[in-house]
C-alpha positions in Angstrom: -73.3 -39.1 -61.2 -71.9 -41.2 -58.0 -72.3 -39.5 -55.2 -69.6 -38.6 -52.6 -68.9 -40.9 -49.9 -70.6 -40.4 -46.9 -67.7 -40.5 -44.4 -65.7 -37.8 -46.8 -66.9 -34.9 -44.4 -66.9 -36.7 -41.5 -63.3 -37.9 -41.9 -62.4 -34.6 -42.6 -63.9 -33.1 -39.8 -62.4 -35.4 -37.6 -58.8 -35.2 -38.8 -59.1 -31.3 -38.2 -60.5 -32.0 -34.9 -57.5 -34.2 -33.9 -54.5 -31.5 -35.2 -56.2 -28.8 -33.7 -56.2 -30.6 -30.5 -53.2 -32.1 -31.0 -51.8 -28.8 -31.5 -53.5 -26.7 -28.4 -52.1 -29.8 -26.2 -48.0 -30.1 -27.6 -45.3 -28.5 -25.5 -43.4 -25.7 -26.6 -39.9 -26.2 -25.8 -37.9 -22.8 -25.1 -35.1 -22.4 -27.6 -31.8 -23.8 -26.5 -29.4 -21.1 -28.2 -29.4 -17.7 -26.6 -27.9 -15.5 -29.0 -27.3 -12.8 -26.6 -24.3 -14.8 -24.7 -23.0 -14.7 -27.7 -22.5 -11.2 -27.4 -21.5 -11.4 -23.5 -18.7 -13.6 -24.9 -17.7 -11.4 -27.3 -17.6 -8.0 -25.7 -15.0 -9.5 -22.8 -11.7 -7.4 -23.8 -8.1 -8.6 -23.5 -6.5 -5.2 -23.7 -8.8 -4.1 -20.8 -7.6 -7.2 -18.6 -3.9 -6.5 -19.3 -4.7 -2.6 -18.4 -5.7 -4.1 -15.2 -3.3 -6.9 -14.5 -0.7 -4.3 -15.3 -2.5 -1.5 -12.2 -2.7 -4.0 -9.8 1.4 -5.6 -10.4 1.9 -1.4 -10.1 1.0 -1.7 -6.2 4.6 -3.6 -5.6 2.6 -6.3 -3.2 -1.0 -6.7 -2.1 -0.3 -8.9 1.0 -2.7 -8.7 3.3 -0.5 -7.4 6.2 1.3 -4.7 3.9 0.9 -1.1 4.0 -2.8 0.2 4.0 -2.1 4.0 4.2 -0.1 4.5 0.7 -1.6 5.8 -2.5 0.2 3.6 -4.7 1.6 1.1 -3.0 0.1 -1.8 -0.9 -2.5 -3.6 -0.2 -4.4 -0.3 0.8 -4.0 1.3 -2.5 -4.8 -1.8 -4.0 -8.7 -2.4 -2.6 -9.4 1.4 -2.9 -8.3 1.5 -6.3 -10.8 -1.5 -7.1 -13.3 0.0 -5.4 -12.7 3.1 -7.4 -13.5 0.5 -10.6 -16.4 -0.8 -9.5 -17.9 3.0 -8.6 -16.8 4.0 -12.1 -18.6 0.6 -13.5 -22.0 1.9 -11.6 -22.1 5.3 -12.3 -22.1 4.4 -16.5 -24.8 1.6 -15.6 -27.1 4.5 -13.8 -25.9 3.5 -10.2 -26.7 -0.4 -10.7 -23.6 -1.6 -8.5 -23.9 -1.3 -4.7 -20.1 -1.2 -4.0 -19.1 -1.9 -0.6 -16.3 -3.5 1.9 -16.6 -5.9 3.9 -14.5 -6.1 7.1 -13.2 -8.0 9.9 -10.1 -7.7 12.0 -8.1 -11.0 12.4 -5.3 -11.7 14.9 -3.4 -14.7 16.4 -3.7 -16.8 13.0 -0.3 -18.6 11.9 -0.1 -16.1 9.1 -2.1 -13.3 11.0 0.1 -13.1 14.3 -0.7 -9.1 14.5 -4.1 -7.6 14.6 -5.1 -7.2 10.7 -8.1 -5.8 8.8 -8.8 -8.0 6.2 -11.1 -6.4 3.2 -13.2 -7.1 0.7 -14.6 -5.2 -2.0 -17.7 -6.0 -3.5 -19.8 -4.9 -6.5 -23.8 -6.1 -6.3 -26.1 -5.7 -9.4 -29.5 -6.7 -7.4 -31.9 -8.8 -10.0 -35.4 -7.1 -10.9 -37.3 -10.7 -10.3 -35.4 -12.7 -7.5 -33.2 -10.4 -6.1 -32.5 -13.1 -3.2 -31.0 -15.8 -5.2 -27.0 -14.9 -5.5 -24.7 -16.1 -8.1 -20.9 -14.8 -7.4 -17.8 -14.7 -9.4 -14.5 -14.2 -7.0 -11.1 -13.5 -7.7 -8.1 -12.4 -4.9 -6.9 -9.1 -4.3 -3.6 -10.8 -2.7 -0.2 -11.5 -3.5 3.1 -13.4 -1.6 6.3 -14.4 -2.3 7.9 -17.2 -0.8 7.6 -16.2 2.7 4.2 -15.8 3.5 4.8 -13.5 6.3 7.2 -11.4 3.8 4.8 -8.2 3.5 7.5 -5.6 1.9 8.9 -7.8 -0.9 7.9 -6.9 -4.3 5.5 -9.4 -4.9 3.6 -8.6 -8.2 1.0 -11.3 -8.2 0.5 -10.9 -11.9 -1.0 -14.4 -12.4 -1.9 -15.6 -8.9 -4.0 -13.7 -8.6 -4.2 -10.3 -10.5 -5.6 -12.3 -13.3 -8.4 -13.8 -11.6 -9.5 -10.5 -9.9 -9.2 -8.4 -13.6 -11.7 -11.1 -14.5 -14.1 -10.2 -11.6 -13.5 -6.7 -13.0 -14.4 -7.0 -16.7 -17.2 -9.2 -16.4 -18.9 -6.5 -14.1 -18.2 -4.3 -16.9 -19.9 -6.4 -19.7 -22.5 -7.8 -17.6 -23.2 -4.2 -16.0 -24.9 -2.9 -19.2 -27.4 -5.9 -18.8 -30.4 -6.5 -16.2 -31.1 -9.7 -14.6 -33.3 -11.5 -12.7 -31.5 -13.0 -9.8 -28.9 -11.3 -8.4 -25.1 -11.3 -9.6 -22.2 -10.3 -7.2 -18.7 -10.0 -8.1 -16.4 -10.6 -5.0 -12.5 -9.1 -4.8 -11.9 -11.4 -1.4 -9.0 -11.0 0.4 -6.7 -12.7 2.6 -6.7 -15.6 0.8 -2.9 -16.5 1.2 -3.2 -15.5 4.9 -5.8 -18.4 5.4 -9.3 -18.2 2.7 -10.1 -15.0 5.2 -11.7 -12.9 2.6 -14.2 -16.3 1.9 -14.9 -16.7 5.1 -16.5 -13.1 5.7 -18.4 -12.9 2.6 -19.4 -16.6 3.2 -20.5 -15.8 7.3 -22.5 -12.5 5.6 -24.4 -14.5 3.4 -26.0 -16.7 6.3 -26.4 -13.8 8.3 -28.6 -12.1 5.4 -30.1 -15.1 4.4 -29.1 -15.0 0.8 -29.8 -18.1 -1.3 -26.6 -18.7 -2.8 -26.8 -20.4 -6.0 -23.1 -20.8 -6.8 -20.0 -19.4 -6.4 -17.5 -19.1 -9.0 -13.9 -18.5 -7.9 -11.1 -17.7 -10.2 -7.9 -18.2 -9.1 -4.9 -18.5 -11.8 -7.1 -18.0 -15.0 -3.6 -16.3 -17.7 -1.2 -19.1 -17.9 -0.9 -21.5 -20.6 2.8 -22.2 -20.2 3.3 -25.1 -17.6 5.8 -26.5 -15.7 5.6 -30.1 -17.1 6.7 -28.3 -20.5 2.8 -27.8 -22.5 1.9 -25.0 -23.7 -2.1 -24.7 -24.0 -4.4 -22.0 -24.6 -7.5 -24.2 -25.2 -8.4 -25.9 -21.7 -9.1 -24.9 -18.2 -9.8 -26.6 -15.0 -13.2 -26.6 -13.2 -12.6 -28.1 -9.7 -15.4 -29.0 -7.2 -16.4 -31.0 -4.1 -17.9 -34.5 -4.8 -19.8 -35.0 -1.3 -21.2 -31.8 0.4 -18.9 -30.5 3.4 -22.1 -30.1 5.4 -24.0 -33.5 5.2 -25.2 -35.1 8.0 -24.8 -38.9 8.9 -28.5 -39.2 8.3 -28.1 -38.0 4.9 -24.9 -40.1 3.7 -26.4 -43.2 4.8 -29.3 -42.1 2.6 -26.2 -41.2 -0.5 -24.9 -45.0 0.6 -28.5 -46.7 -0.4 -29.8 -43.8 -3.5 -26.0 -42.4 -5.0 -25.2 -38.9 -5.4 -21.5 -38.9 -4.1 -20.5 -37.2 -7.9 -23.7 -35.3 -8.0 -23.0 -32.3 -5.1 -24.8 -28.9 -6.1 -21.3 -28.4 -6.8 -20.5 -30.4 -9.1 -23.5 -30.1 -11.4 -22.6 -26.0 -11.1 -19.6 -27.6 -12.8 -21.5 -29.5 -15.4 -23.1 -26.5 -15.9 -19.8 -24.3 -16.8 -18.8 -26.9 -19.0 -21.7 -26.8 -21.0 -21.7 -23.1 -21.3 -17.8 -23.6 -22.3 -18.8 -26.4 -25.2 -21.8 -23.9 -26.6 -20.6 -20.4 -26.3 -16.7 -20.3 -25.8 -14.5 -20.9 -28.8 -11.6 -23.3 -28.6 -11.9 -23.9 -25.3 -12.8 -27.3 -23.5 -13.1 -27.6 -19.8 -11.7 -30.7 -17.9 -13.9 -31.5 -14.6 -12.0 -32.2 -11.8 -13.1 -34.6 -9.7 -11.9 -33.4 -6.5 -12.4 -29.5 -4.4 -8.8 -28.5 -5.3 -5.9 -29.4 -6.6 -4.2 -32.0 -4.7 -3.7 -31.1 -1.0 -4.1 -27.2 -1.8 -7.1 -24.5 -0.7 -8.9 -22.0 -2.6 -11.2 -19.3 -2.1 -14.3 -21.2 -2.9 -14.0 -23.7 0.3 -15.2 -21.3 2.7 -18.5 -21.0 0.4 -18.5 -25.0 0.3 -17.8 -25.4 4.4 -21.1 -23.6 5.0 -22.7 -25.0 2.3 -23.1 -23.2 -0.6 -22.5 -24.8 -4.5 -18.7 -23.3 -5.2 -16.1 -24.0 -7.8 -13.2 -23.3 -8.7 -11.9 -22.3 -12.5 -8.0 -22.0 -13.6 -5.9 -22.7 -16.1 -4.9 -26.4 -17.0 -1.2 -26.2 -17.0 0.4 -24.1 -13.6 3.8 -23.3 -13.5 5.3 -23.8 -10.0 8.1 -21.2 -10.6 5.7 -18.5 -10.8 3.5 -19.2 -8.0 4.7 -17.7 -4.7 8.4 -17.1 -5.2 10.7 -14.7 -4.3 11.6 -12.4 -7.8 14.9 -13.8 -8.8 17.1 -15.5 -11.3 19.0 -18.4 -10.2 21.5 -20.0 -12.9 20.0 -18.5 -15.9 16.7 -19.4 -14.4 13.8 -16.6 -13.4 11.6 -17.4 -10.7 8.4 -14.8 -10.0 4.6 -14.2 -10.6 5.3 -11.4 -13.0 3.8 -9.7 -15.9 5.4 -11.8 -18.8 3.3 -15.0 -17.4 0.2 -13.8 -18.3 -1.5 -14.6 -21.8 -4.2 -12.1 -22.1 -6.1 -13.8 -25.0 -6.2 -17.0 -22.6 -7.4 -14.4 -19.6 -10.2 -13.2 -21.7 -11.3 -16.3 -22.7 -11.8 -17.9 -18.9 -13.5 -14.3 -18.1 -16.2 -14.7 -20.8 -16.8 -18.5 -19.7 -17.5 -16.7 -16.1 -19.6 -13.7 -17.5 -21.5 -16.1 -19.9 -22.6 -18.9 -16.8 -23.2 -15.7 -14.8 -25.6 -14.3 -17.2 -27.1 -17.5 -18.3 -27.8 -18.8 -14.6 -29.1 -15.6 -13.7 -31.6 -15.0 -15.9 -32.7 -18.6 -15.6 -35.7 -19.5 -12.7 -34.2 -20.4 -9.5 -33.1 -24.6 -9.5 -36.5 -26.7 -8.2 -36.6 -27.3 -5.0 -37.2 -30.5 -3.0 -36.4 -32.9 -5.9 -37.7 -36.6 -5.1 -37.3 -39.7 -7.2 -39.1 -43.6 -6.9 -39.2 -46.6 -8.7 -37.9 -49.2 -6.9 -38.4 -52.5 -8.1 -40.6 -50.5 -11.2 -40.4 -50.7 -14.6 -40.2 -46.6 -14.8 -38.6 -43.5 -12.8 -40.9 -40.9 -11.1 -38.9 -37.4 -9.9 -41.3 -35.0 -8.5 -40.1 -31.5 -7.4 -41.8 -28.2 -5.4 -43.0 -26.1 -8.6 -41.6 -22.2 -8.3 -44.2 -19.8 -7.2 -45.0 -16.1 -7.4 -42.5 -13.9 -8.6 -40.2 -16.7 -9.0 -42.2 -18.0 -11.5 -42.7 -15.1 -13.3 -40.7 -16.1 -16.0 -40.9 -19.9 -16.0 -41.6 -21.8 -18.7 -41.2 -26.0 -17.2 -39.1 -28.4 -16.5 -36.4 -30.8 -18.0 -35.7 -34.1 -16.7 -32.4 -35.2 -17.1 -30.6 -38.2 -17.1 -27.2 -40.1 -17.8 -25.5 -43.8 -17.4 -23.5 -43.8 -14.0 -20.3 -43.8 -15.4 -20.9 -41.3 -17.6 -19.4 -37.7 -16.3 -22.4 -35.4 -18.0 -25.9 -35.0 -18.4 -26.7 -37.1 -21.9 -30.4 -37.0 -22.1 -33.1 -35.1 -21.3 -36.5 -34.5 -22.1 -38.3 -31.2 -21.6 -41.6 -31.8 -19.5 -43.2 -28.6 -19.2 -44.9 -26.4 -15.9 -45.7 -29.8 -13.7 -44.6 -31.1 -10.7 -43.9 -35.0 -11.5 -43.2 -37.0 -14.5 -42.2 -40.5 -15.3 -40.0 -41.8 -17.5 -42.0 -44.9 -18.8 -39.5 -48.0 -19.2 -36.4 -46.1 -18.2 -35.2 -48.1 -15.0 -34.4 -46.2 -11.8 -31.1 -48.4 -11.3 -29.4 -48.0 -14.6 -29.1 -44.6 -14.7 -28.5 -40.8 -12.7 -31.4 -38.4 -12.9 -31.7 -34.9 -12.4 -34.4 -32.1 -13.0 -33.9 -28.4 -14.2 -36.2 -25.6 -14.2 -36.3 -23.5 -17.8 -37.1 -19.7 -18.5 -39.6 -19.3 -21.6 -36.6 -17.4 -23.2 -34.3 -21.0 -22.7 -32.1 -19.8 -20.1 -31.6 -23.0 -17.5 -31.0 -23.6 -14.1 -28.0 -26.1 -13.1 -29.2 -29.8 -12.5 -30.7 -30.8 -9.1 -29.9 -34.2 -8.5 -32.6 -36.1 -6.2 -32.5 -35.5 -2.2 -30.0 -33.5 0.0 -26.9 -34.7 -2.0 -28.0 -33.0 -4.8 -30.0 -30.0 -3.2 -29.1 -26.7 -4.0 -30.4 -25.4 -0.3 -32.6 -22.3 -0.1 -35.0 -23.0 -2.6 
């Protein structure tokens, strides 16, 4: 009888040895599908959003200098009525909305000449882990018609922007019945057609209470698919945002000149971030990236955000039809003119709402971005980031890291490789010149932060 070879036991022993630490040593990637936005995407309802487009066209006009003192008519009637929404909202969640306005009296503007209030209304569902980091959806509470001092005119603001603000609406409904770990705010601003005067409060309250804003999403036109070039389209939207921050220094764009960044703002990877939430989670609906803060020559309610320097956006539809934006109600040879009911497609409304309550949810239960991103590898075969890890409560449910990185004419983030709970890693034989990097911080659930691309172009502020 041959006995057993003698290495037998000892290869045995050794292969065992090698899984098991193999094993204890592997990363364990969170999942990437979170089937609970799923079912923030499905529980946004159209029928609710036209039941609120249709209140607010009730109020006749919501200009900002029209009557305040009016139960149902106004722009008076209109706030207290959403603030009387948002109350309701809180009171089924067990009082998790702190509803309040926020105020300031404006006079001597070009569209302000006479002393004015203007008033927000705000809803605030504070988040259990990092109740300082702030992610906001906005919408207008305003309408005008072609005058924009004309405050009596009916002026029923159906689309622009009773749309937009019904979405603010409804996703605090949905997202009400869920807790979070940053903080989520959803912003009726007013005094937008007057002059962004509603931003520029919320945005000057923020810096005074030192909130670290993470984004801001403003909606603005978000239930038209009918255009005036002729194409009809329920299937795209716009995301527009700032390439180059507003606030950069001179020290820091000669740093952009030498490193890039001018199509990586904190902006515009909040943008890459919405339209990766719309490809995953958002049927039939594709997101176009604008490459610029608004359309062409015009303001929205997300530049005040952007002046001080906060990440902000702006989402509408694809296709806007001139002859409903900020016209008098009329029909001129067979031809009607107006914002009014009819324009709105409520399927198409519900569908950019749950794209908003979706990147709400998913940014706020994701760890705050990293902080203090770096890169090297000049003249190097390989590309070193490094980042500030999150600490303390901030932490508490972090899983790691993901690099990511993408050609420099591509518009997205193509690769990426998860890295784990460190502070640096390098990307052996992947050259610093070829490509755009970015890093991410991941929850151990899979939620993600937005990309921070390397040094103040990219940084995210606050963190």
């Amino acid at each position: 009888m041959s006995a057993k070879p003698v290495f037998s036991v000892s290869y045995a022993l050794l292969t065992a040895t090698f899984l098991s630490s193999f094993s204890a040593s592997a990363l364990v990637v969170p999942p990437s599908e979170q089937a609970v936005l799923r079912d923030i995407q499905r529980a946004v309802s159209s029928e609710r959003l036209k039941s609120d487009v249709t209140k607010l066209v009730s109020f006749g006009t919501r200009h900002t200098l029209s009557e305040t003192e009016s139960d149902t008519q106004g722009i008076g009637a209109s706030r207290r009525w959403i603030k009387s929404e948002f109350d309701k909202i809180s009171a089924q969640c067990g009082g998790c909305l702190e509803v309040v306005y926020q105020r300031k009296t404006f006079s001597g503007e070009k569209r302000i000449p006479e002393p004015t209030e203007v008033v927000n209304v705000v809803a605030i569902q504070r988040g259990s882990v990092d109740p300082n980091r702030y992610i906001v959806m906005s919408g207008d509470i305003d309408s005008r018609v072609s005058d924009p001092l004309d405050f009596t005119s009916l002026s029923p603001g159906a689309n622009d922007n009773a749309s937009g603000l019904a979405g603010v609406i409804e996703a605090a409904r949905v997202l009400s019945q869920y807790k979070f770990d940053g903080t989520v705010v959803y912003a009726a601003l007013a005094g937008e057609e007057q002059g962004l005067f509603g931003g520029k409060i919320m945005a000057e309250i923020a810096l005074a209470e030192n909130w670290r804003v993470e984004g801001v999403i403003n909606n603005d036109m978000i239930g038209n698919i009918a255009g005036i070039n002729g194409v009809i389209n329920n299937t795209t939207a716009r995301v527009f945002s700032e390439g180059v921050r507003y606030v950069e220094t001179a020290k820091e764009a000669r740093l952009r000149r030498f490193t890039g960044g001018e199509v990586d703002s904190p902006s515009r990877n909040l943008a890459r971030y919405i339209d990766v939430v719309a490809d995953k989670y958002i049927p039939n609906l594709d997101t176009m990236m604008v490459y610029r803060l608004d359309r062409f020559g015009r303001g929205g309610h997300h530049r005040p955000f952007n002046e001080v320097g906060f990440p902000a956006v702006r989402i509408m539809e694809t296709n806007e039809h001139y002859d409903r934006q900020h016209q008098d109600i009329r029909t001129e040879n067979g031809h009607e003119y107006g914002d009014v009911l009819s324009g709105v497609d409520f399927a198409f409304n519900a569908k950019l709402t749950s794209l908003n309550a979706v990147s709400l949810a998913s940014i706020a239960w994701a760890p705050a971005p990293p902080a203090n991103v770096t890169i090297k590898g000049a003249v190097q075969p390989s590309t070193t980031l490094s980042w500030q890890k999150l600490a303390g409560e901030q932490a508490k449910n972090l899983a790691g890291y993901r690099i990511h990185w993408r050609l420099t004419t591509e518009p997205t983030w193509t690769k990426s490789q998860y890295v784990g709970n460190v502070d640096s890693f390098t990307l052996e034989n992947i050259v610093i010149d070829n490509y755009f990097f970015g890093v991410s911080s991941v929850s151990k659930d899979g939620f993600e932060s937005p990309v921070v691309f390397p040094g103040p172009a990219g940084s995210f502020g606050g963190y």
